[in-house]
C-alpha positions in Angstrom: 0.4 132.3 50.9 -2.1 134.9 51.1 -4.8 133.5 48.5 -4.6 129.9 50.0 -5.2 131.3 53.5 -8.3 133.6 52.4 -9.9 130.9 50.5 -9.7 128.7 53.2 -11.6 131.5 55.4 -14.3 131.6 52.6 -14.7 128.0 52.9 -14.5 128.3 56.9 -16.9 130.6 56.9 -19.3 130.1 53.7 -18.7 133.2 52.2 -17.7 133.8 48.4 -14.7 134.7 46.8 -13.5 136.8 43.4 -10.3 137.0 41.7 -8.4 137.5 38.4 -7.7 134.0 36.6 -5.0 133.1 34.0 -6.2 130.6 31.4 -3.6 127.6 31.1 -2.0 129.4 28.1 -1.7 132.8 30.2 -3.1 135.1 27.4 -6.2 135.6 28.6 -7.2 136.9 32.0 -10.9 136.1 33.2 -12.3 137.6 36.6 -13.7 135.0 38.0 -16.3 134.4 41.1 -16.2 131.2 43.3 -17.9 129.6 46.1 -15.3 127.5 47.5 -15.8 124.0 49.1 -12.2 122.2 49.3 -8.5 123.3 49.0 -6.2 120.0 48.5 -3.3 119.4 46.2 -3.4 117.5 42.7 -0.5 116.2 40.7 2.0 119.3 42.5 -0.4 122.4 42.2 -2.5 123.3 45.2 -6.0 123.7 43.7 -9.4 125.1 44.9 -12.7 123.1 44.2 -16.4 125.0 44.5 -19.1 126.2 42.2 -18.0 128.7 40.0 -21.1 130.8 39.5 -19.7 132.7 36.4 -20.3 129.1 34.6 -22.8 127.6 37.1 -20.9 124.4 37.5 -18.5 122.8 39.8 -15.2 123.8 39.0 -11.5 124.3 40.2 -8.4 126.1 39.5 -5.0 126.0 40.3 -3.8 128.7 43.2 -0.9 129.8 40.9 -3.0 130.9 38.4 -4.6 133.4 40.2 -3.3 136.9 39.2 -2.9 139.1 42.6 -5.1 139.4 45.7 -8.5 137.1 45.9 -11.0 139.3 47.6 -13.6 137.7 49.8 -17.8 139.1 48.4 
């Protein structure tokens, strides 16, 4: 999986990460921009965990929610 692999590069290598984010209902679409800390799974979706510095907060989303290629910053 391409996302899961580059995230875990950011991580690896402390650099940042955008990408294109489906809300849970799918209707709206919100680019998003993430420092990632941890990839692990969580009730049967892989998810990402890092501070999401759109919201300035820890936050995480679910791998199959992100719409097309995550691009490394």
């Amino acid at each position: 999986m391409f996302n899961e692999s580059l995230i875990q590069f950011a991580i690896d290598n402390d650099r940042e990460v955008t990408f294109r984010y489906a809300k849970a209902d799918e209707k709206i679409i919100e680019q998003r921009t993430l420092q990632p800390v941890e990839i692990k799974e969580v009730a049967g979706h892989t998810m990402v965990f890092g501070d999401d510095e759109d919201r300035g907060a820890l936050r995480s989303f679910r791998l199959d929610r992100i719409k097309g290629e995550a691009q490394l910053i």
